[in-house]
Each structure stands twice: as C-alpha cells, then as structure tokens.
DOZA-494539 format. One line per field, with one value per residue (C-alpha): residue number from 1; residue in one letter; x, y, z. Coordinates in Angstrom, 2 decimals, padded with zeros to 5 digits, m for minus. Example, Ala and Ser with C-alpha at 12.3 -4.5 7.8 and 13.67 -1.06 7.14 Angstrom:
residues 2
k	c(1	2)
r	c(A	S)
xx	c(012.30	013.67)
yy	c(m004.50	m001.06)
zz	c(007.80	007.14)
END
This chain:
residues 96
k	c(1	2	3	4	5	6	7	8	9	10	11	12	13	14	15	16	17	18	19	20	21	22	23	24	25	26	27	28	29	30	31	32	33	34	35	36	37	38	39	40	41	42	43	44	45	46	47	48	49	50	51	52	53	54	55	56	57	58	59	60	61	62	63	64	65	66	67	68	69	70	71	72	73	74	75	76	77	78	79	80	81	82	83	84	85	86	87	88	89	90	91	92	93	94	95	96)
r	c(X	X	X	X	X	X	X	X	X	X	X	X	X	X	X	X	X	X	X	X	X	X	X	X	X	X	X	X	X	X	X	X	X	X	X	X	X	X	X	X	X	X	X	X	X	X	X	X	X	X	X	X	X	X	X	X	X	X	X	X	X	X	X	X	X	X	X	X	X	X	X	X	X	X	X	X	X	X	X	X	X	X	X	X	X	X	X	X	X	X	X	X	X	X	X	X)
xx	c(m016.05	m015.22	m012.80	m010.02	m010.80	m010.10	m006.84	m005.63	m006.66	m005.06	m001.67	m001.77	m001.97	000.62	003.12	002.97	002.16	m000.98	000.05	001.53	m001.78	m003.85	m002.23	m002.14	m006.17	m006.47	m004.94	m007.20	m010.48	m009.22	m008.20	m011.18	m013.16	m011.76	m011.94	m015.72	m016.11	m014.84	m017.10	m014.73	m014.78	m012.29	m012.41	m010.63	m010.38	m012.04	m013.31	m015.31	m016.41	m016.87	m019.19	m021.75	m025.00	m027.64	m030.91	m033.76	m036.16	m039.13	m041.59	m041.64	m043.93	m043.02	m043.52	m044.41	m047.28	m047.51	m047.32	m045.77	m042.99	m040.41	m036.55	m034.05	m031.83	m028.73	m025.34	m024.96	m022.11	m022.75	m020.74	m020.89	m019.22	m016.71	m017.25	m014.93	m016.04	m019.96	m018.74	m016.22	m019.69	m022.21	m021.07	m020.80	m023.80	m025.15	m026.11	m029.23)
yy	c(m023.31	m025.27	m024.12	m026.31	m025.40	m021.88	m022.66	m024.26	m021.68	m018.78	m021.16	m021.67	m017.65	m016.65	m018.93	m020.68	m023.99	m025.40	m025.49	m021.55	m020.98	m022.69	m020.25	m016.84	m017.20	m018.84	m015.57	m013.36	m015.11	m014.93	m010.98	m009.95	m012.20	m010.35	m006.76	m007.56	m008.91	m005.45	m003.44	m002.14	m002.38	m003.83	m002.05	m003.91	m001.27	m002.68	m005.92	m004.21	m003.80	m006.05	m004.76	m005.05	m004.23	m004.52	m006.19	m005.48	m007.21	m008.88	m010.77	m014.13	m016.89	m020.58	m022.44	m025.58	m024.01	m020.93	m019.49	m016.22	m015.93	m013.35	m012.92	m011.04	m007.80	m009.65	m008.27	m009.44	m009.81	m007.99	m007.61	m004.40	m005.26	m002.60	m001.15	m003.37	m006.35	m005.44	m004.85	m008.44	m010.03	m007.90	m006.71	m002.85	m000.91	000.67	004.26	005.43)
zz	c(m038.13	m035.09	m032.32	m034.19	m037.89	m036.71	m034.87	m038.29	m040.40	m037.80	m037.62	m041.61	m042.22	m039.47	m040.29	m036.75	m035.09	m034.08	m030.81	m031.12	m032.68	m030.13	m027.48	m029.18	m029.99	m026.20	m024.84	m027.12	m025.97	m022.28	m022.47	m024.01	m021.53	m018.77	m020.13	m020.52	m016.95	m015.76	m017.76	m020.35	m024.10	m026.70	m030.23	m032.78	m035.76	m039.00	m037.08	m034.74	m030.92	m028.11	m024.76	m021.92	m022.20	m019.72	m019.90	m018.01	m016.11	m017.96	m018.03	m020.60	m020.97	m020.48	m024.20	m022.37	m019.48	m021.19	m017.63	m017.01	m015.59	m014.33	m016.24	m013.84	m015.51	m016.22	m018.18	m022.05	m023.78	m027.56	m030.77	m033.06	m036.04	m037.68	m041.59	m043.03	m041.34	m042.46	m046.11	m046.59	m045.20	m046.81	m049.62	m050.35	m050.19	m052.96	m052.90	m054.60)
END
C-alpha cells in the first residue's frame, strides 16, 4: 500500500477529505518521528509500540570484495506490534 492508497483508505473510513486525510496521517508520522528522535516511546494500545534501540559496533563483510569492514553503533528505529495487531495478522493462536 503506497503512501496515497493509505491516505484514501484513512479518508474513506473517517469520513474526511483526502486532503484532511493527507494532514491528520502527515501529523502522526511527524509526532511520532520526533518522539523517537528524543528517545521516548509511543504505545498505541492494540496496534503496538514504536522505539530506539541501539546497535552496536560490528564487523560485516563487503558482498562485492568480501573485505571486512567496520559498521559504527548507530540508533534504530523498531516496531513491537500489540496483541491485537499480531492476532488480525496472524490469526489466533492455538493452545495445545
């Protein structure tokens, strides 16, 4: 689903314009943007959580030289999705 399809689909189910829409999901992306540039985390109950996590130093090779060469620690985004969102996806797990 492209940036658009999405827009439509959020306008179509909330009653509002594209253009209303195209805002509301513009604001979202830039609020949880900035929450994640300052270190904090935004739970959305059901859907899930968004955070940093760091990475460490390592070492990789280069597919092309197959040389080694060194990756700096750098700060991830990351996505834990909620219950709800794992079991519309997933399906319900079964218990034994």
């Amino acid at each position: 689903m492209t940036k658009g399809e999405l827009v439509a689909e959020i306008a179509k189910k909330a009653g509002l314009s594209k253009a209303a829409a195209e805002k509301a999901l513009n604001a979202f992306v830039e609020t949880v943007t900035g929450a994640l540039k300052k270190k904090d985390k935004v739970a959305i109950a059901g859907f899930g959580i968004f955070s940093v996590a760091k990475r460490k130093a390592r070492t990789g090779i280069n597919p092309l030289t197959k040389e080694k060469i060194k990756i700096p620690a750098q700060t991830v985004p990351k996505f834990k999705p909620g219950k709800e969102l794992k079991e519309a996806v997933g399906g319900k797990k079964k218990k034994k």
